[in-house]
C-alpha positions as CSV (number, residue, x, y, z in Angstrom):
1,X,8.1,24.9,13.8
2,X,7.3,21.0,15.2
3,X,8.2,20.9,19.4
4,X,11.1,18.5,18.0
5,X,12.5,21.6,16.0
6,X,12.4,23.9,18.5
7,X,14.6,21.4,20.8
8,X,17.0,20.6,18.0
9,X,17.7,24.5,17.8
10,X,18.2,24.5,21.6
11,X,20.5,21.5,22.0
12,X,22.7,22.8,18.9
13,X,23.0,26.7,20.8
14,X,23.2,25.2,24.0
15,X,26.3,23.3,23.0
16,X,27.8,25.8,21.3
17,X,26.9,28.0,24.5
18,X,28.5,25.6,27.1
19,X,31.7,24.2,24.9
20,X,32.2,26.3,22.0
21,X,31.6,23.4,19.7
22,X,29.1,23.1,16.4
23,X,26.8,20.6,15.6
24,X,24.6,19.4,13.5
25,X,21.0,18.9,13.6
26,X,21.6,15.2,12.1
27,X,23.5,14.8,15.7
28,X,21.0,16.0,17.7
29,X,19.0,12.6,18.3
30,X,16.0,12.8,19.7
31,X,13.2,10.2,21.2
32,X,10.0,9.6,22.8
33,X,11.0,8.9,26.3
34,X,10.5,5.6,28.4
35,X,7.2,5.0,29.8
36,X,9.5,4.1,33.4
37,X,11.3,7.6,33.2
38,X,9.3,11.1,33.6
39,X,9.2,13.2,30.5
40,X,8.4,13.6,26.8
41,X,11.0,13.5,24.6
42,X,14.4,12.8,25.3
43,X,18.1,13.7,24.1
44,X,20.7,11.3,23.4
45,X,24.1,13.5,24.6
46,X,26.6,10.8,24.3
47,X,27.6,12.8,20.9
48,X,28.4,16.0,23.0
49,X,30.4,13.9,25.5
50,X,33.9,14.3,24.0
51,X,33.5,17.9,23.1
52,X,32.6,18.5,26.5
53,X,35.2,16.8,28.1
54,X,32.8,15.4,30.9
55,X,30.9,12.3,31.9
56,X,27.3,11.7,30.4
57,X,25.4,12.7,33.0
58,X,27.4,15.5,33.4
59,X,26.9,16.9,30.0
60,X,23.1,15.8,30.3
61,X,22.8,18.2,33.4
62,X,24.6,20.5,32.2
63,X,22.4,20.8,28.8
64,X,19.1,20.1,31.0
65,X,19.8,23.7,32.8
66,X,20.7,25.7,29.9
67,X,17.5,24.5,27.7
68,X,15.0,24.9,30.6
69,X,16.4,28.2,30.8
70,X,16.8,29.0,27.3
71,X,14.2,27.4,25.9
72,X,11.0,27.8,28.9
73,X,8.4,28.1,26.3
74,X,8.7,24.4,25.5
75,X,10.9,23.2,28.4
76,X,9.2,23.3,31.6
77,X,11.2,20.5,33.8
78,X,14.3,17.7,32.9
79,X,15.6,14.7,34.3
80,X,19.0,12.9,33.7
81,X,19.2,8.8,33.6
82,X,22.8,8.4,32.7
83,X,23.7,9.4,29.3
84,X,19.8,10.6,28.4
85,X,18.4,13.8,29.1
86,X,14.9,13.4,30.0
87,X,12.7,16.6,28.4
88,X,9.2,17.5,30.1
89,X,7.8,19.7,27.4
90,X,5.8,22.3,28.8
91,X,1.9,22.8,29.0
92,X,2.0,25.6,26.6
93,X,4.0,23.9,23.9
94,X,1.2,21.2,23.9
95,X,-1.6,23.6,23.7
96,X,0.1,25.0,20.6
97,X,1.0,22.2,19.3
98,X,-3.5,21.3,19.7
99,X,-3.7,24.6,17.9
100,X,-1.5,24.2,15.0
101,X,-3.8,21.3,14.3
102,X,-6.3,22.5,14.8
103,X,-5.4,25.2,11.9
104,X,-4.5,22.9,9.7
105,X,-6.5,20.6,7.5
106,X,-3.1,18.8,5.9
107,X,-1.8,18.3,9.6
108,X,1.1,16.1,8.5
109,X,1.0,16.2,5.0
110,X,4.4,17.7,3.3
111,X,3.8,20.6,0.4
112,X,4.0,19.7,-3.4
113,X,5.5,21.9,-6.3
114,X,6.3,21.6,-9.5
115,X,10.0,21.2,-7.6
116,X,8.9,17.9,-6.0
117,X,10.3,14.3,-7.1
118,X,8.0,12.5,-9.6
119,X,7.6,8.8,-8.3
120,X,5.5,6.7,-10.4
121,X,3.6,3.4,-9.1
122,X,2.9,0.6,-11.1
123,X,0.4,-1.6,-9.2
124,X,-2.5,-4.2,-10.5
125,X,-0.9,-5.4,-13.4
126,X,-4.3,-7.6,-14.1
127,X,-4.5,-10.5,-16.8
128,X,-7.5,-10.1,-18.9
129,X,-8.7,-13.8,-19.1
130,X,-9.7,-13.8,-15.7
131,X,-11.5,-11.4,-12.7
132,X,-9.4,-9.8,-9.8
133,X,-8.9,-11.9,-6.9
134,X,-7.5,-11.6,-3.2
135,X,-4.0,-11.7,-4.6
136,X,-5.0,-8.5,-7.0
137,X,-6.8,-7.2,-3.6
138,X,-3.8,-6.7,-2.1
139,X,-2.0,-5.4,-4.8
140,X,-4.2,-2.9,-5.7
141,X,-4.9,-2.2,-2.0
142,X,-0.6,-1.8,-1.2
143,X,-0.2,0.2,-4.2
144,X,-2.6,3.0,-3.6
145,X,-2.5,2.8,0.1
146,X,1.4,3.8,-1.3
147,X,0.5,6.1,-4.3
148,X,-1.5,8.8,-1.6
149,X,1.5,8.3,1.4
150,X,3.8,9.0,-0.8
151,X,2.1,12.3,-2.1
152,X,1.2,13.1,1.2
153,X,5.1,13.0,2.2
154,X,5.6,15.8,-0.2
155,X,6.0,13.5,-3.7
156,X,4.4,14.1,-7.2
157,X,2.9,10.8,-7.5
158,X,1.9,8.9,-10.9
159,X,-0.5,6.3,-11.0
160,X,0.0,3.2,-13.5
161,X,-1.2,0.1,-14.3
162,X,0.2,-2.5,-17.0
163,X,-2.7,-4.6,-18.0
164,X,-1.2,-8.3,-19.5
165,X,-3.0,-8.4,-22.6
166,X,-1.7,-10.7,-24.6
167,X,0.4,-14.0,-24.3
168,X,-0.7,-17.8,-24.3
169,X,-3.1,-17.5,-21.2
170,X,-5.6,-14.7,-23.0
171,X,-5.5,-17.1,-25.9
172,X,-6.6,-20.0,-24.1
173,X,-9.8,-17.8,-23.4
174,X,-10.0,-17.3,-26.5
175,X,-9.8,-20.4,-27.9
176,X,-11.9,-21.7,-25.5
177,X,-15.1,-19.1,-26.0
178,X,-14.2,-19.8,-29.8
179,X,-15.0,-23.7,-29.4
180,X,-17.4,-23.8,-26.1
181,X,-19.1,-19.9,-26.3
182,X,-21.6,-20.3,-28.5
183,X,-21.4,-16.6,-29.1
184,X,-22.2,-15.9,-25.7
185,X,-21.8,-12.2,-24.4
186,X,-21.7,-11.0,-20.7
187,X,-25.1,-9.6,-21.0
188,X,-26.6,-12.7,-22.2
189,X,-25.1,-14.8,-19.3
190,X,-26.1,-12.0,-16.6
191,X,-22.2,-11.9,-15.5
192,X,-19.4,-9.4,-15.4
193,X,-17.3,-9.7,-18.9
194,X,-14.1,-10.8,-16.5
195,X,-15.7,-13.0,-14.8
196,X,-17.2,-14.9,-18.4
197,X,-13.8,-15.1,-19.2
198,X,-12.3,-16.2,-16.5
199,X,-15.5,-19.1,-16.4
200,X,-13.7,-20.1,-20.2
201,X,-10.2,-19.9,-18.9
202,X,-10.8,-22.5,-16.6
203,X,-12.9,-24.5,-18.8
204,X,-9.9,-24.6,-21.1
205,X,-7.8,-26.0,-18.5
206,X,-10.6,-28.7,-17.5
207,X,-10.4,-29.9,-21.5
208,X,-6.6,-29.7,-21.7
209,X,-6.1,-31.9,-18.7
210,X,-8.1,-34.5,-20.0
211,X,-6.1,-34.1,-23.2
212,X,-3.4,-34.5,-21.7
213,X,-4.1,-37.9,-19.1
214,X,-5.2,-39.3,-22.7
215,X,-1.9,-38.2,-24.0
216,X,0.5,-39.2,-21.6
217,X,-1.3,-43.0,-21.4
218,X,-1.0,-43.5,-24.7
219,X,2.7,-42.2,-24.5
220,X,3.1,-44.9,-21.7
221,X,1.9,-47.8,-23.0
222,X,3.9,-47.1,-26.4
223,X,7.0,-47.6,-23.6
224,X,7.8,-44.0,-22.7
225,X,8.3,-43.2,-18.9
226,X,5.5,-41.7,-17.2
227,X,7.2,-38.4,-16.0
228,X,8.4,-37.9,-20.1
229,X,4.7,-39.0,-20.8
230,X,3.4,-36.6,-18.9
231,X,6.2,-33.5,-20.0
232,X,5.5,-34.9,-23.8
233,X,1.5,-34.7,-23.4
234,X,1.4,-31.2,-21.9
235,X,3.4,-29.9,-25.1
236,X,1.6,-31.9,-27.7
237,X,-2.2,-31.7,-26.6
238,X,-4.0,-30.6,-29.8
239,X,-5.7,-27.7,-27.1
240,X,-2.0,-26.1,-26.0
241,X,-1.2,-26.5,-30.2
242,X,-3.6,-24.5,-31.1
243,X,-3.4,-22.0,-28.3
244,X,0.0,-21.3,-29.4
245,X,-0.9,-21.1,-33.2
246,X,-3.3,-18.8,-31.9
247,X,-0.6,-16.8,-30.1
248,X,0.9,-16.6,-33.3
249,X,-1.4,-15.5,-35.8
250,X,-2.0,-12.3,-33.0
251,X,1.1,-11.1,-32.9
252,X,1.3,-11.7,-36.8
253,X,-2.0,-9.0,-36.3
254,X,-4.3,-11.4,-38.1
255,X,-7.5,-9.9,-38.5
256,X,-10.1,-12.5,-36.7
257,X,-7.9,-13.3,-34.1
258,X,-7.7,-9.5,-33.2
259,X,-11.2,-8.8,-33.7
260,X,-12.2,-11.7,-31.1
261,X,-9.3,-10.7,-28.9
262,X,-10.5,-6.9,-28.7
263,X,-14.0,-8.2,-28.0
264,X,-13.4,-10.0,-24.9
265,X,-10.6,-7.8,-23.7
266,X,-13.6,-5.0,-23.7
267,X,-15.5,-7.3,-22.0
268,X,-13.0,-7.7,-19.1
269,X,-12.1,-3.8,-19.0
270,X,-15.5,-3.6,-18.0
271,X,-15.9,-5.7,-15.4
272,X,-12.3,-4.3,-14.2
273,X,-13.6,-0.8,-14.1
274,X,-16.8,-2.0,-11.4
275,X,-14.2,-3.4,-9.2
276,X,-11.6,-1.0,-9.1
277,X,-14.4,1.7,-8.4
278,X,-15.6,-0.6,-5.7
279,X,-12.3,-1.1,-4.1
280,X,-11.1,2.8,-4.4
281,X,-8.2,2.4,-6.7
282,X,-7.6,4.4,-9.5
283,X,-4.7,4.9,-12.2
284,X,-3.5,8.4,-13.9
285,X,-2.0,6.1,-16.8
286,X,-2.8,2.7,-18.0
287,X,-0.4,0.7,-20.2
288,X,-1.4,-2.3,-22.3
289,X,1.1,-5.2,-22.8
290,X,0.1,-5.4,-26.4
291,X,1.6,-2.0,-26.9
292,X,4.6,-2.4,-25.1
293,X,6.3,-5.6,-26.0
294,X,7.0,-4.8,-29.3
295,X,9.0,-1.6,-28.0
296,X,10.9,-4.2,-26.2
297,X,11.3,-6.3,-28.6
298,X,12.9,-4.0,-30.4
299,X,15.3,-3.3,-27.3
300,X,16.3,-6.7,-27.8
301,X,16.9,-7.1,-30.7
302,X,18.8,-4.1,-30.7
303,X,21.1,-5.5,-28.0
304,X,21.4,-8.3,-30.1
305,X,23.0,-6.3,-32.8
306,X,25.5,-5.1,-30.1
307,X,26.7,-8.4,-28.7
308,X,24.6,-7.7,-25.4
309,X,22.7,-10.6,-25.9
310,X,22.7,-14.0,-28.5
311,X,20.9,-16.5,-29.9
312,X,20.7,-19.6,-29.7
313,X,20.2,-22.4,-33.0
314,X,16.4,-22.7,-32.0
315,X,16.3,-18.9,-33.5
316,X,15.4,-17.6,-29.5
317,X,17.5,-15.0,-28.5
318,X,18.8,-15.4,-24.2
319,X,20.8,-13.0,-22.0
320,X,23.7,-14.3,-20.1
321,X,23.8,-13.1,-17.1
322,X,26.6,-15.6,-15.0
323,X,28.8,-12.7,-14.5
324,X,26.2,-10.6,-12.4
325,X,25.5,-14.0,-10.1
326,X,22.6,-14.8,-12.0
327,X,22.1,-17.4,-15.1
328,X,20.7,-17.4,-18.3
329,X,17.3,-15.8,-19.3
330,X,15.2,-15.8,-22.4
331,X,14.0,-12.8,-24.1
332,X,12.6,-14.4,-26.9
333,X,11.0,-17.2,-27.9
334,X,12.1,-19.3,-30.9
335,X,9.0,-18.6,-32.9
336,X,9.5,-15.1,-31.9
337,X,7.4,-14.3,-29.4
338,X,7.5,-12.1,-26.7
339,X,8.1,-12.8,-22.6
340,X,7.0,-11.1,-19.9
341,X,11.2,-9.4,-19.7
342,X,10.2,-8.4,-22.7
343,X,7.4,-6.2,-22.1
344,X,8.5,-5.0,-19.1
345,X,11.8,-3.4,-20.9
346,X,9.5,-1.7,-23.7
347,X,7.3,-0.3,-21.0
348,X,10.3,0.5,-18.5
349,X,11.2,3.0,-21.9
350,X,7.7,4.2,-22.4
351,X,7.0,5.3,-19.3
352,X,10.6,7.2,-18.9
353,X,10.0,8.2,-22.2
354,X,6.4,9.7,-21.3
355,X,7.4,11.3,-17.9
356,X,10.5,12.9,-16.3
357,X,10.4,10.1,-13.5
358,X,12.7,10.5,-10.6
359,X,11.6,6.9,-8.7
360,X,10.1,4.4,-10.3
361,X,8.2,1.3,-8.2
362,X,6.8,-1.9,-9.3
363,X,4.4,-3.1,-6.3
364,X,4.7,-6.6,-7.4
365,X,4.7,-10.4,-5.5
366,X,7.4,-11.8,-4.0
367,X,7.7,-14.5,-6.3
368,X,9.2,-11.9,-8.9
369,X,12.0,-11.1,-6.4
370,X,14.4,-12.9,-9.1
371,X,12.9,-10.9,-12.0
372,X,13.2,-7.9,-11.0
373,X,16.9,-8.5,-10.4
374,X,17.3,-9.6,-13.9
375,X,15.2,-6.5,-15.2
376,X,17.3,-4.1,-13.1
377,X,20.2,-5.3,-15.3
378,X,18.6,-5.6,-18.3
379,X,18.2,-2.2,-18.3
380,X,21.3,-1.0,-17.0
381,X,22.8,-3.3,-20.1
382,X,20.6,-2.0,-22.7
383,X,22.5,1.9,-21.5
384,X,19.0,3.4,-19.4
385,X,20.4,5.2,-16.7
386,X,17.7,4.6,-14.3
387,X,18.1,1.1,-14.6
388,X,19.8,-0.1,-11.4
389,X,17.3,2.5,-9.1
390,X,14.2,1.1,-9.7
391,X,12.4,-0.5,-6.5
392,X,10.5,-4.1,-6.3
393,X,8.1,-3.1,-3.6
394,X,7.9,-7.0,-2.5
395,X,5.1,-8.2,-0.7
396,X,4.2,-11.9,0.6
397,X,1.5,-13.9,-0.7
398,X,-2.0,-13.9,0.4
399,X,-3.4,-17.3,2.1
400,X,-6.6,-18.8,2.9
401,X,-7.5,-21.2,6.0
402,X,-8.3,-23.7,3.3
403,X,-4.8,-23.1,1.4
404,X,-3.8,-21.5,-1.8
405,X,-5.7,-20.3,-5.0
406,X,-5.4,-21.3,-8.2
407,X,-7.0,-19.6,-10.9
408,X,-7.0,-22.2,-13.6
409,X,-8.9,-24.6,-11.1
410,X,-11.6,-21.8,-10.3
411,X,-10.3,-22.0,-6.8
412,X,-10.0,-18.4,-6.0
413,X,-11.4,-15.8,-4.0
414,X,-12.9,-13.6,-6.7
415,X,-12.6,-10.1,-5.3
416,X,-16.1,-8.8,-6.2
417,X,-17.4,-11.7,-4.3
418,X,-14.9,-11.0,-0.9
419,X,-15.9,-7.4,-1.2
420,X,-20.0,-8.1,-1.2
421,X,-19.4,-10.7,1.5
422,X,-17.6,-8.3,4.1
423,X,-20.0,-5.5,3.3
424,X,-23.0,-8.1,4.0
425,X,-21.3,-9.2,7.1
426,X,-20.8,-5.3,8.0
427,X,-24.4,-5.6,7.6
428,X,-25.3,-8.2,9.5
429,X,-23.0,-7.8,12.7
430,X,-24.1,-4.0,12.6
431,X,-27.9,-4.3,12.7
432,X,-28.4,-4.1,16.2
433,X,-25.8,-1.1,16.7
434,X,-27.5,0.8,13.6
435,X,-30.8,0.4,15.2
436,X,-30.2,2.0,18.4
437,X,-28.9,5.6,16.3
438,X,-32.1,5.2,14.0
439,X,-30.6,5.0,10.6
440,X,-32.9,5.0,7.7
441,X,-32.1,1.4,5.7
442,X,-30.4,3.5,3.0
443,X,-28.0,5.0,5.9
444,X,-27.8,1.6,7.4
445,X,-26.6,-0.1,3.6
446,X,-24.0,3.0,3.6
447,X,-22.3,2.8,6.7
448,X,-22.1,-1.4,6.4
449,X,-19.9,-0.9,2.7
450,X,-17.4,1.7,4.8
451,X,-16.9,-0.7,7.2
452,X,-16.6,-3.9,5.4
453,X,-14.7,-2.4,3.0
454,X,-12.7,-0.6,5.8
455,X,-12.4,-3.9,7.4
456,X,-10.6,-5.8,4.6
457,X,-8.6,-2.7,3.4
458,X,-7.7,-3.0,7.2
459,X,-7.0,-6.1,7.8
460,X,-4.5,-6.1,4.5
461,X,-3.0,-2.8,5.5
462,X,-1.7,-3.7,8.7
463,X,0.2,-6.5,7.8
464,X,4.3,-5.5,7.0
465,X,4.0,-6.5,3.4
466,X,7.0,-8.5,3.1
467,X,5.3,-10.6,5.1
468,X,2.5,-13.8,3.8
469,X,-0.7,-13.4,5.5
470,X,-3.4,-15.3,6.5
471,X,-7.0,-13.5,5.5
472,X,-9.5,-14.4,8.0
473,X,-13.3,-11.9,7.4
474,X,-14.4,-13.1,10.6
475,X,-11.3,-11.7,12.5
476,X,-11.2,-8.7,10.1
477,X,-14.9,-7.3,11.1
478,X,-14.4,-7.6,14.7
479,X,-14.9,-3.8,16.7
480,X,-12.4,-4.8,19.0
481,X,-8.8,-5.2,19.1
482,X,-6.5,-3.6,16.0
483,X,-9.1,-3.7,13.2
484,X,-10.9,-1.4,11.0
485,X,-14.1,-1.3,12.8
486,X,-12.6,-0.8,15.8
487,X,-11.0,2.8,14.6
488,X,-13.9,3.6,12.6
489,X,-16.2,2.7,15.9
490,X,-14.1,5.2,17.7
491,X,-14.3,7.7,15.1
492,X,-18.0,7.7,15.1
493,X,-17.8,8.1,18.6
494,X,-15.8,10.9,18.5
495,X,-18.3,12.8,15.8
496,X,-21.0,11.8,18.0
497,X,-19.5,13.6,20.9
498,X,-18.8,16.8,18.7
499,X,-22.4,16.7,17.5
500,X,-24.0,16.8,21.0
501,X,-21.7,19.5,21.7
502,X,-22.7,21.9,18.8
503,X,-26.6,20.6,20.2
504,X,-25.9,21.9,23.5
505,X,-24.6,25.3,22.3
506,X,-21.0,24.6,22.9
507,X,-18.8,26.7,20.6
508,X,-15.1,25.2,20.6
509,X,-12.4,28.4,19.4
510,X,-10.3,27.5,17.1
511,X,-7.3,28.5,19.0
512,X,-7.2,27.5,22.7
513,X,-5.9,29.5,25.8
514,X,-2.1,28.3,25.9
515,X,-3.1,28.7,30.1
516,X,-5.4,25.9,30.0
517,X,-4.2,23.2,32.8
518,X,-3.2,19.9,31.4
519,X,-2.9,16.9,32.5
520,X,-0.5,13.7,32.1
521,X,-3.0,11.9,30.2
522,X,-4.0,14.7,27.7
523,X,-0.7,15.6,26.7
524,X,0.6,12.0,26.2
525,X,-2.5,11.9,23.6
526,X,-1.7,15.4,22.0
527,X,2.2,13.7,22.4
528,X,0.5,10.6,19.7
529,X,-1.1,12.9,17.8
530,X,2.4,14.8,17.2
531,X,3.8,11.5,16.2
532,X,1.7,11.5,13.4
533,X,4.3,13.6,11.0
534,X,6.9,11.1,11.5
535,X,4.4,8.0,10.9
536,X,3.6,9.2,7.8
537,X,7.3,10.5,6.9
538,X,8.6,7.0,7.8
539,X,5.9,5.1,5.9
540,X,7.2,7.1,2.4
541,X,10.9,6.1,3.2
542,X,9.9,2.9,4.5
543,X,7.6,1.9,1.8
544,X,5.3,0.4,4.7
545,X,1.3,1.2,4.7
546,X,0.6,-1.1,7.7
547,X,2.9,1.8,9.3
548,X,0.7,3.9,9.1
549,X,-2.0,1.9,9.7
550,X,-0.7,0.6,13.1
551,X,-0.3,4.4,13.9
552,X,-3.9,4.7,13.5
553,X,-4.6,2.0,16.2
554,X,-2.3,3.1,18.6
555,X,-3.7,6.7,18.2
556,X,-7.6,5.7,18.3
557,X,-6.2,3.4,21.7
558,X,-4.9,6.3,23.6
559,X,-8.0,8.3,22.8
560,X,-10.2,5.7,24.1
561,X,-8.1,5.2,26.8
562,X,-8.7,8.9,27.7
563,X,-12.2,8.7,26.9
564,X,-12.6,5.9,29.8
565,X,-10.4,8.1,32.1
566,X,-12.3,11.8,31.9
567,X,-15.4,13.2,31.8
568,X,-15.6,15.3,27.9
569,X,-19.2,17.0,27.8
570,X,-19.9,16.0,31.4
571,X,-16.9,18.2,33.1
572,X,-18.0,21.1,34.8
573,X,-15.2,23.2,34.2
574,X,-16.0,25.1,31.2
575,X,-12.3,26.0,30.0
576,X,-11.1,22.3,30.7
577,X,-14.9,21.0,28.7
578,X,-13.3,23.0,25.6
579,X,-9.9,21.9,25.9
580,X,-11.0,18.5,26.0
581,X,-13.6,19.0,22.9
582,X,-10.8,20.7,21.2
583,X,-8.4,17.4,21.6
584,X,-11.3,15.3,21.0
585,X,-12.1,17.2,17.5
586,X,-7.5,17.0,16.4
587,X,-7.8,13.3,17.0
588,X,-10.9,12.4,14.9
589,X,-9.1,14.8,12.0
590,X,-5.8,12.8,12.4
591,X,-7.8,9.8,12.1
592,X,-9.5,10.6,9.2
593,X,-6.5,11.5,7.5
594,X,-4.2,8.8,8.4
595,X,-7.1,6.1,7.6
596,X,-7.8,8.2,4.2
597,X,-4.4,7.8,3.1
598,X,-5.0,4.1,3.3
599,X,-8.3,3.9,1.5
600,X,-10.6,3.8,4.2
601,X,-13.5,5.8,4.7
602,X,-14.9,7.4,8.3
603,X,-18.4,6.8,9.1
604,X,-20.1,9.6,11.1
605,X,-22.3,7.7,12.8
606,X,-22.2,3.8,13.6
């Protein structure tokens, strides 16, 4: 039972014991008290006040005496400021607390069963006529930073990913390799297969601009404006034509077109596969667009036949959605093509149909706030149940110091390229820290990718993901201040001093002495370490990695804090020496927890 338990218990007997009145623990409020006031934790009594009849401080007085002598095995001394009752937890508590730890491997970490809510997490969702970027980076990064906090908090978690497959912009790859390849494979050009692609993607776009200034002059000087010029060219050049004869003749399953289209979509799997084992992400189920728009399809068309949705003379078929606040929103195309709505409401149905989910959350960009509203009622429309609970996890866009990416101008961040240049930089800033430990090269190449991989993941992490961001590597690899590197540093240091300790002889019991003398200092960090279980149970119900991860650099600030105030292997007093070690050994396990949930590896030695 947590020190926060064992108080609830006392404050709901003790006022039962002084006014005959019940409570709940949900009234029971508890904090972390004020740096200004002495003590640990503090109760909130102005729920008790009108059952007792009395004045705050009163009932906080009252209370303060009945725990202390209730309760002595975790209260050892009170206070009362007003209304709060100011709780100095006692020496022993803390030392248990250390122990319990100590003991436990999953420190934190709620149970799973077969009992347990089943929340699955879609997260990627990659295009396959291009290579992952920064944008993917943090998507991929948020999403399984999520996936492991939310099996940590006691979840069973599935791990998906819908790979966008099809649609117009994988045909202009095509269509572009078709006229410009020359047969080319990735092994031929030396390159990733996403990467190839994504070099033909763009080269479509460079061809169907020029198409289109030639199209939209011609268009002016036959008297047309020159904002209709342009809107005419971009629907008539013969490169966007063909793309969408392409896009037809797929879904129509013609047999070239699908044999070129599986081709390069191996191609890009490929390369996908190298960076998501780079980056640390993985998926329990992957779902292919090609697959699941056809599903919804025929969800639409079904709600057609019911009147649920209508079509137009063009032959597309639109929901009309003005009653819920929203407007109109097509579902199909007039040729007959699938949108995006569409495959989203086929796979919504496979995946409920392929697992008993309980939660259901789309880590997506903020610039599909709007169409996840529509998809929510969609659903709920088309008579799924679950319709109205799923959850956009929303998060900002990523930016640069020299603006935005676009990925038909080849203006990106490619991802394997941001994840080789922070683990060089690792490299490079490291050299003279790695020499002074004598690590082989090997060892030296090793502990540069954990920390410029930890770095980004870092960097990304900590930011509340609602918000846009601002990726700067140079800030991001810096060992001081709340980054990566600066937690992994003290980390390493932490290992470093538990090495010399097993050197010297010095065994460390895996249950202390609850005896042992404590000071201020060392309980406020055992107090942080504590605080762990509700970091990590408020960054499940929050939805909010960077949390967690700002848990972790408050944490590895107090120890370091201690560190700089006491002596660890230098103290003389052998019973204090082990106490110390013993805290010393419950942070680093912490750490390495907390920063595992989010991806990030622990170096042993830096």
């Amino acid at each position: 039972m947590t020190i926060e338990q064992q108080l609830t218990r006392a404050v709901i007997a003790g006022v039962k014991a002084l006014y005959g009145a019940d409570v709940t623990a949900e009234q029971v409020q508890l904090q972390k008290t004020k740096k200004e006031f002495e003590g640990h934790l503090t109760v909130v009594v102005f729920p008790f006040v009108k059952m007792a009849g009395k004045k705050p401080e009163d009932v906080a007085a009252d209370l303060g005496s009945v725990l202390k002598e209730q309760a002595p095995g975790v209260v050892a001394d009170f206070n009362v400021v007003k209304g709060f009752l100011n709780i100095v937890v006692s020496p022993a508590a803390w030392i248990q607390l250390l122990n319990e730890i100590a003991a436990d491997e999953r420190f934190g970490f709620s149970p799973v069963t077969e009992q347990s809510p089943l929340v699955m997490i879609e997260y990627s969702s990659p295009n396959t006529n291009k290579p992952l970027h920064l944008g993917h980076v943090r998507n991929n990064l948020l999403g399984a930073a999520l996936a492991r906090i939310m099996a940590a908090a006691g979840n069973r978690v599935v791990k998906t990913n819908i790979v966008n497959d099809r649609g117009i912009h994988i045909c202009k790859s095509m269509l572009a390799w078709q006229k410009w390849g020359n047969g080319i494979t990735p092994e031929q050009a030396g390159k990733k297969g996403d990467h190839l692609i994504g070099d033909f993607y763009v080269l479509f776009d460079k061809h169907y601009k020029a198409e289109c200034e030639q199209l939209a002059a011609r268009f002016v000087a036959e008297g047309m404006e020159p904002e209709a010029a342009k809107e005419k060219a971009k629907q008539e050049a013969p490169l966007i034509v063909e793309a969408h004869e392409m896009l037809v003749k797929w879904e129509q399953n013609d047999p070239e077109v699908r044999r070129l289209w599986q081709m390069m979509n191996e191609w890009v799997y490929a390369g996908f596969d190298e960076t998501y084992q780079q980056m640390g992400v993985s998926f329990d189920k992957i779902y292919y667009e090609s697959d699941t728009y056809l599903v919804g399809k025929q969800q639409v068309l079904e709600g057609l036949d019911k009147g649920l949705f209508y079509r137009r003379d063009d032959g597309s078929v639109w929901a009309n959605l003005e009653a819920d606040g929203l407007d109109e929103k097509l579902l199909l195309r007039s040729d007959g093509t699938s949108v995006y709505m569409t495959q989203d409401i086929g796979t919504a149905k496979m995946r409920f149909e392929d697992y008993a989910i309980d939660q259901m959350i789309y880590v997506v960009g903020n610039e599909q706030n709007y169409h996840f509203q529509v998809l929510s009622i969609l659903l709920d429309k088309l008579g799924f149940s679950w319709g109205k609970s799923l959850v956009h996890f929303s998060y900002g866009m990523v930016e640069l110091p020299n603006g935005k990416m676009k990925s038909r101008e080849g203006t990106v961040v490619d991802a394997d390229d941001l994840m080789q240049q922070m683990v060089d930089d690792a490299y490079n800033v490291s050299k003279e820290m790695t020499k002074k430990i004598q690590l082989s090269e090997a060892e030296a190449r090793e502990v540069a990718r954990k920390v410029g991989l930890g770095a980004l993941k870092y960097f990304i992490l900590k930011v509340d993901a609602r918000k846009n961001m601002l990726f700067n590597p140079e800030e991001s690899i810096d060992f001081n201040g709340n980054t990566g590197p600066f937690i992994q540093y003290t980390y390493a240091r932490i290992a470093s001093i538990l090495r010399k300790a097993e050197e010297a002889g010095i065994v460390v019991p895996a249950q202390l002495d609850t005896t042992t003398e404590v000071s201020l200092k060392e309980t406020e960090l055992i107090q942080k370490l504590n605080a762990f279980r509700t970091a990590l149970r408020q960054a499940a119900t929050d939805y909010s990695p960077s949390g967690l991860a700002n848990y972790c650099y408050e944490l590895t600030k107090e120890f370091n804090q201690f560190y700089h105030d006491f002596t660890i292997l230098g103290e003389t007093d052998e019973q204090k020496k082990i106490f110390r070690l013993a805290l010393s050994r419950a942070v680093a396990k912490v750490v390495r927890n907390a920063m595992g949930l989010l991806g990030i590896e622990m170096p042993e030695r830096m």
